[in-house]
Biotite code that builds the C-alpha atoms (Angstrom):
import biotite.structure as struc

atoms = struc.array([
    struc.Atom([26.723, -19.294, -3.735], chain_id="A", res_id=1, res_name="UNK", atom_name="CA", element="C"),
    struc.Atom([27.150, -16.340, -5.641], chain_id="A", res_id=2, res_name="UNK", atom_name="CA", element="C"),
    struc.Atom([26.964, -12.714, -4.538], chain_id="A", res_id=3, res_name="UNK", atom_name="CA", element="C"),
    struc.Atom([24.113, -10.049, -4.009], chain_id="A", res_id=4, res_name="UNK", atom_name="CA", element="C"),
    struc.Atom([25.866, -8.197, -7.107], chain_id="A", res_id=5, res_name="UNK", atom_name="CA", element="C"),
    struc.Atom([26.146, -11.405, -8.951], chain_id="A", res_id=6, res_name="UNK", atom_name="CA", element="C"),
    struc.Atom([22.962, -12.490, -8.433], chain_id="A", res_id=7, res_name="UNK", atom_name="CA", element="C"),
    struc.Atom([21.386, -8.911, -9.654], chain_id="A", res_id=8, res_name="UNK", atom_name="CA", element="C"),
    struc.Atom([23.860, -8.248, -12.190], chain_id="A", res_id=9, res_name="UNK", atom_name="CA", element="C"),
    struc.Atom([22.747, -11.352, -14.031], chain_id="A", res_id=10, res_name="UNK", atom_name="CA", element="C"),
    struc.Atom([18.882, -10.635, -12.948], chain_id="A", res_id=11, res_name="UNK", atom_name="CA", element="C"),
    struc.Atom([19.972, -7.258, -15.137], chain_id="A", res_id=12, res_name="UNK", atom_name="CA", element="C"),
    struc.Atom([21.227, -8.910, -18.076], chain_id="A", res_id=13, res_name="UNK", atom_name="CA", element="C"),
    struc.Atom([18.441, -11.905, -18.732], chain_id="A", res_id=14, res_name="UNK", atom_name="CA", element="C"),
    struc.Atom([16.879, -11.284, -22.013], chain_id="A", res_id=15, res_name="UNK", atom_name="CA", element="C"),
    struc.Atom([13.592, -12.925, -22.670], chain_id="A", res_id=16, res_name="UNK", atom_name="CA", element="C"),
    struc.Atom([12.714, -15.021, -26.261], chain_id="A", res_id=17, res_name="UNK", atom_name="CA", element="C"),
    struc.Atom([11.116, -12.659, -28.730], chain_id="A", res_id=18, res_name="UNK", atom_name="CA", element="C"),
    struc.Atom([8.128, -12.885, -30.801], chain_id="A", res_id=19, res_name="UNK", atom_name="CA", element="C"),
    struc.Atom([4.755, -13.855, -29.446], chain_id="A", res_id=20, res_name="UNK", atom_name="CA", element="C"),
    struc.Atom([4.168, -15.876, -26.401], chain_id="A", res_id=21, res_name="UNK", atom_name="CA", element="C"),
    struc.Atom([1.671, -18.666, -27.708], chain_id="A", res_id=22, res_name="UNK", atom_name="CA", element="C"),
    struc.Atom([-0.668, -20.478, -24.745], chain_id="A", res_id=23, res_name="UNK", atom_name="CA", element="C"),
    struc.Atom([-1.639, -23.734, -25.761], chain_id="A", res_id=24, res_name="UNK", atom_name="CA", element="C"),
    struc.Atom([-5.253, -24.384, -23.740], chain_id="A", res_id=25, res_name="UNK", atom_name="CA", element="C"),
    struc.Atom([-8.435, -24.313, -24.849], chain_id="A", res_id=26, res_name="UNK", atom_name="CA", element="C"),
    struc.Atom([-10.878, -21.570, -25.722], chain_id="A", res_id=27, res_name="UNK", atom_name="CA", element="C"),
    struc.Atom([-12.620, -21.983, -22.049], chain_id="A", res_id=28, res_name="UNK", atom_name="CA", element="C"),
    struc.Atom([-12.181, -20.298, -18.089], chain_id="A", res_id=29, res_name="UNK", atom_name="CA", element="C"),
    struc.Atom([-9.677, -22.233, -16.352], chain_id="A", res_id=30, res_name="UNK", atom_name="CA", element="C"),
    struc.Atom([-6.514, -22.841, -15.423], chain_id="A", res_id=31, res_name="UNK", atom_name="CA", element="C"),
    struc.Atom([-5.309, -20.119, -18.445], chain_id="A", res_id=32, res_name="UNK", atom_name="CA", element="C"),
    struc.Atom([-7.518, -17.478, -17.171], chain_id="A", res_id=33, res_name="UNK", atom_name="CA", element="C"),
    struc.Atom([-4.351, -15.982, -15.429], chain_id="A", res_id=34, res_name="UNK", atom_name="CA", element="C"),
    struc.Atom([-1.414, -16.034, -17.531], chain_id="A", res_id=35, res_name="UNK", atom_name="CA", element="C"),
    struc.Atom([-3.612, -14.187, -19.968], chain_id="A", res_id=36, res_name="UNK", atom_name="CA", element="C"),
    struc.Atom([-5.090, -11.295, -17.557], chain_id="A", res_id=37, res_name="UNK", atom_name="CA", element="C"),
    struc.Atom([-1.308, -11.012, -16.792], chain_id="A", res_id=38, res_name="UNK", atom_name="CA", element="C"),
    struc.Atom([-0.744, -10.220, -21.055], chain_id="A", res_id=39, res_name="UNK", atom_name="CA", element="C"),
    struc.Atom([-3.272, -8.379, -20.910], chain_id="A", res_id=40, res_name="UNK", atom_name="CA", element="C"),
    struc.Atom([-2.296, -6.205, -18.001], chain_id="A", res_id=41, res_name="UNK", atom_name="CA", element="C"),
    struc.Atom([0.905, -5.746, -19.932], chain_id="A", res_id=42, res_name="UNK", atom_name="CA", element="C"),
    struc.Atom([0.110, -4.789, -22.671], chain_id="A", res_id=43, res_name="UNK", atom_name="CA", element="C"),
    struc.Atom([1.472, -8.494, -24.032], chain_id="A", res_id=44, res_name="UNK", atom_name="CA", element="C"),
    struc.Atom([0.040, -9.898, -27.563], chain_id="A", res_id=45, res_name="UNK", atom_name="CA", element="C"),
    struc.Atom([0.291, -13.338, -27.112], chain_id="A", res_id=46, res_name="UNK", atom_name="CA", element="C"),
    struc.Atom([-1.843, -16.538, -29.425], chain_id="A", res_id=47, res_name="UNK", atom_name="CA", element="C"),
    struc.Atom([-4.055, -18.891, -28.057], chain_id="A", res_id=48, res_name="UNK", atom_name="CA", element="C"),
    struc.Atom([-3.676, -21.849, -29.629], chain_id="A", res_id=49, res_name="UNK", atom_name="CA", element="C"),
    struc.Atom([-6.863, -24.346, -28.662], chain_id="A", res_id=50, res_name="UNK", atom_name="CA", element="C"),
    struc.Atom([-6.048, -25.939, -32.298], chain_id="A", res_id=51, res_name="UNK", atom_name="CA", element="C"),
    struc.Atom([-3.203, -28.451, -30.130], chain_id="A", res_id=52, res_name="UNK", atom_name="CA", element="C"),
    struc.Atom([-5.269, -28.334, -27.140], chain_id="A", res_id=53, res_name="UNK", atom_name="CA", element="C"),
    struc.Atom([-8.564, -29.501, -28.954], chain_id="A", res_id=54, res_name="UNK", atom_name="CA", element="C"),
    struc.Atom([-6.597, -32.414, -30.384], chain_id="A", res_id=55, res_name="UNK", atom_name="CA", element="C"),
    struc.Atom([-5.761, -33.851, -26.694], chain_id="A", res_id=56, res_name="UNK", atom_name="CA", element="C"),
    struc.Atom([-4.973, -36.474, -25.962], chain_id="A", res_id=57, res_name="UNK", atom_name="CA", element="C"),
    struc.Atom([-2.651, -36.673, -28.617], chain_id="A", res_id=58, res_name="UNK", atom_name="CA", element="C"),
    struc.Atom([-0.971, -33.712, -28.148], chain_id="A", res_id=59, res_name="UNK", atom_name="CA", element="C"),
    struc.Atom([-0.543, -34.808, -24.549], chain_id="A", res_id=60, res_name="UNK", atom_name="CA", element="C"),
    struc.Atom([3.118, -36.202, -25.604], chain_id="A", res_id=61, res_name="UNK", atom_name="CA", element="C"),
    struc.Atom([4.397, -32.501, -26.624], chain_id="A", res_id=62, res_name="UNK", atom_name="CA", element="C"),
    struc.Atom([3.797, -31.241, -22.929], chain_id="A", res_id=63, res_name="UNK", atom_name="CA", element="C"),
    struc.Atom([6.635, -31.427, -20.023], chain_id="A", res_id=64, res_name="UNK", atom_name="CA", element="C"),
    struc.Atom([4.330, -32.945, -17.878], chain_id="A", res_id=65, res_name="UNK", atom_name="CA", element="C"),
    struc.Atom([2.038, -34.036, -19.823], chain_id="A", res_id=66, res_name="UNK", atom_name="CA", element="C"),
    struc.Atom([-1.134, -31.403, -18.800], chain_id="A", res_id=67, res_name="UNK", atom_name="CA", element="C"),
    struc.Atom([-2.218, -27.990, -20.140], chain_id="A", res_id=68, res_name="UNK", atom_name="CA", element="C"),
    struc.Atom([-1.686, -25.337, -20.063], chain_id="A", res_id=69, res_name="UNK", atom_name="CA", element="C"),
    struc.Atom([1.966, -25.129, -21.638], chain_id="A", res_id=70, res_name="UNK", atom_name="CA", element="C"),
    struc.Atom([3.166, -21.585, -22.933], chain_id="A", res_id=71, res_name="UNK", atom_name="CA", element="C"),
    struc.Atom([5.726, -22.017, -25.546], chain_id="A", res_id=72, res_name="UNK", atom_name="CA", element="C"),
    struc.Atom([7.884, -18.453, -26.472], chain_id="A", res_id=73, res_name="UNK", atom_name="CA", element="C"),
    struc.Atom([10.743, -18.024, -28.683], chain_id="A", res_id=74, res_name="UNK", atom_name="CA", element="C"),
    struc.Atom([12.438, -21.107, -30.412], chain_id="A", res_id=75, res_name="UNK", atom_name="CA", element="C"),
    struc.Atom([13.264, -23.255, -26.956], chain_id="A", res_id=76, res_name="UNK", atom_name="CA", element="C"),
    struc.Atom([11.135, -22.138, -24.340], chain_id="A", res_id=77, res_name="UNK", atom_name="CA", element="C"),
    struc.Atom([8.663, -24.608, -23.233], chain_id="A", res_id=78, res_name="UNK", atom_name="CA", element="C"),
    struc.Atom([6.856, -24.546, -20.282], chain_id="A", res_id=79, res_name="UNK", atom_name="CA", element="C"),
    struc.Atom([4.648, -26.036, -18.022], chain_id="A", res_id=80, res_name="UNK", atom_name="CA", element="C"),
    struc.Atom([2.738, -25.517, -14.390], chain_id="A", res_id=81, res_name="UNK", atom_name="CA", element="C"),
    struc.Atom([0.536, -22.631, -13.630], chain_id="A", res_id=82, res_name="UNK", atom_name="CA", element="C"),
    struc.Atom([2.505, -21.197, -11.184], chain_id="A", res_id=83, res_name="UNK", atom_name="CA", element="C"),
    struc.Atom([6.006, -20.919, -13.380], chain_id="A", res_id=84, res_name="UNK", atom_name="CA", element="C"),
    struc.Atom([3.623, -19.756, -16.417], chain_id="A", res_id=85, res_name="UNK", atom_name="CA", element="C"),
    struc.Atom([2.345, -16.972, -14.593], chain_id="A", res_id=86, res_name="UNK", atom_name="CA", element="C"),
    struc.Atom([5.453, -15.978, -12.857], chain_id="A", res_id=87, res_name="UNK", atom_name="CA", element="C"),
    struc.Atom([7.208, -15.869, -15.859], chain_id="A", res_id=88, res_name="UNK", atom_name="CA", element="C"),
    struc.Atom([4.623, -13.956, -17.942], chain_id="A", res_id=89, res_name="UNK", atom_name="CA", element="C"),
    struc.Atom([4.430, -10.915, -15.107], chain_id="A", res_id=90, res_name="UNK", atom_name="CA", element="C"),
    struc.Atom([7.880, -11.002, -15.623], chain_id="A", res_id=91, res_name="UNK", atom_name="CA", element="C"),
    struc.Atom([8.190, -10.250, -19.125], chain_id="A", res_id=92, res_name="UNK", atom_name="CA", element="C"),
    struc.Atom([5.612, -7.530, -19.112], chain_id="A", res_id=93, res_name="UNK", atom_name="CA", element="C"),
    struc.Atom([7.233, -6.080, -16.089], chain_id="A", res_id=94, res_name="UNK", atom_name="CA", element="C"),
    struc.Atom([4.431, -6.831, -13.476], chain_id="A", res_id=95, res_name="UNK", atom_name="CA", element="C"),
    struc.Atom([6.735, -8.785, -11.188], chain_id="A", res_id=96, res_name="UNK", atom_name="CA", element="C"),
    struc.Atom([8.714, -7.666, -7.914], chain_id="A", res_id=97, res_name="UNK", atom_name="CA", element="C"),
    struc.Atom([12.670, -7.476, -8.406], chain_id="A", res_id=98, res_name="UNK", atom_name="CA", element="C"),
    struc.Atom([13.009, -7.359, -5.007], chain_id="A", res_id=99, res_name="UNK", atom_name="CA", element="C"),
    struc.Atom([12.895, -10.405, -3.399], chain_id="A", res_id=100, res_name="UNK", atom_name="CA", element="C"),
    struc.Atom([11.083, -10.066, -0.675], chain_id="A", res_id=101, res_name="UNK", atom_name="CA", element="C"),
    struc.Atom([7.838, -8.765, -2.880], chain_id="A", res_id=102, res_name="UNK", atom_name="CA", element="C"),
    struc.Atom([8.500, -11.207, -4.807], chain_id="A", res_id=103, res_name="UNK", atom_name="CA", element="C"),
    struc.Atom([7.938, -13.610, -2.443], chain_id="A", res_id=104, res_name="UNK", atom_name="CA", element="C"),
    struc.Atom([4.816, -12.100, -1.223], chain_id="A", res_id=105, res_name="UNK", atom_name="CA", element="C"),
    struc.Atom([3.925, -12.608, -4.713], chain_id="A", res_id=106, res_name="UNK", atom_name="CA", element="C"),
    struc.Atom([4.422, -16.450, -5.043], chain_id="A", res_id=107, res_name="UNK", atom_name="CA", element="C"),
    struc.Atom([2.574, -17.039, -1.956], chain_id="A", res_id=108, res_name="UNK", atom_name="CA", element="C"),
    struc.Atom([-0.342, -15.231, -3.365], chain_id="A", res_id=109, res_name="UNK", atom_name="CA", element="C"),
    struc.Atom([0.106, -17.075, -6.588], chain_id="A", res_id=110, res_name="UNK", atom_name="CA", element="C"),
    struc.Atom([0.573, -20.751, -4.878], chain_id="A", res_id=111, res_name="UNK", atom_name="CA", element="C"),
    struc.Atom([-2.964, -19.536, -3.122], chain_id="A", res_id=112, res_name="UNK", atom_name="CA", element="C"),
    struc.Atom([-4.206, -19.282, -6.542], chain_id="A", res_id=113, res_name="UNK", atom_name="CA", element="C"),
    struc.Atom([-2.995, -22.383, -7.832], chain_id="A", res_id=114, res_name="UNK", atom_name="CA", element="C"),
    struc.Atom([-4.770, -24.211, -4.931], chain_id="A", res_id=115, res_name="UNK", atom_name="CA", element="C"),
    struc.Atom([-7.989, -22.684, -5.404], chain_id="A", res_id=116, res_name="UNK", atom_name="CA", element="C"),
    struc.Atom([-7.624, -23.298, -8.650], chain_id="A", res_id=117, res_name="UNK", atom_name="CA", element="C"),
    struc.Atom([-7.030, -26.956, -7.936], chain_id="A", res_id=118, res_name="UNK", atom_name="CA", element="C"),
    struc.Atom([-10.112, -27.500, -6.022], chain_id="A", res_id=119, res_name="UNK", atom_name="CA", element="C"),
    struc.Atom([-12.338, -25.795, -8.365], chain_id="A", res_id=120, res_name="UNK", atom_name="CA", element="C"),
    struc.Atom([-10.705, -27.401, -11.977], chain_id="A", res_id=121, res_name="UNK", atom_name="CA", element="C"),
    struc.Atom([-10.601, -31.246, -11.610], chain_id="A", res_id=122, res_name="UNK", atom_name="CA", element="C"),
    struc.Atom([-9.776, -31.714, -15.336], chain_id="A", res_id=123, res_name="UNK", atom_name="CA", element="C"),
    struc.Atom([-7.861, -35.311, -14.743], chain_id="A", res_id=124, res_name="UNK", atom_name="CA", element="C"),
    struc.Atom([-11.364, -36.413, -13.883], chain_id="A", res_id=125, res_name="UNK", atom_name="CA", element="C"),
    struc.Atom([-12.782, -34.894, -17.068], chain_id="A", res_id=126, res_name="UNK", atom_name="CA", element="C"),
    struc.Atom([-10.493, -37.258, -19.649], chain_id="A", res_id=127, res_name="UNK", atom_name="CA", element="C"),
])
């Protein structure tokens, strides 16, 4: 297990991708609604692109998990889930806690989120 230096000094030194953070999901309210108040909060330009999200399900085999939303940024950042989406968007515009207790207040505000979200966005009974 690596030290409380370690641990920050290579918190310090992550970079993140550059260029624009693109959301594949579609033009609607749902489970995207929160990764992009978080760009906008920050001040983040990022592209929506519904163009691979309108052409589900056959864009369903590009996704980790196969669901939406997926935010792709850089050359090999993929992702997938909600949750790790949002996290890792209030990181890169600076809207998340470095210290780790915050930041854990944070996630259990965010996994509230998630299962609100869940009970009010049923979209594997949609397709």
């Amino acid at each position: 297990m690596g030290s409380k230096q370690s641990i920050q000094a290579a918190t310090k030194s992550a970079t993140f991708p550059t260029g624009k953070p693109v959301l594949v999901y579609w033009s609607l309210c749902g489970r995207g609604d929160i990764v992009q108040c978080l760009f906008h909060a920050a001040n983040i330009e990022y592209d929506l692109d519904s163009e691979n999200a309108n052409s589900w399900p056959a864009y369903k085999e590009n996704c980790p998990f196969g669901q939406l939303p997926v935010l792709k940024h850089g050359d090999n950042l993929v992702l997938a889930q909600g949750g790790a989406i949002n996290r890792y968007a209030a990181r890169l515009g600076g809207l998340y806690p470095t210290d780790p207790v915050e930041a854990s207040r944070c996630d259990m505000i965010i996994e509230e989120v998630m299962d609100v979200f869940s009970c009010l966005f049923k979209v594997s009974e949609c397709f």
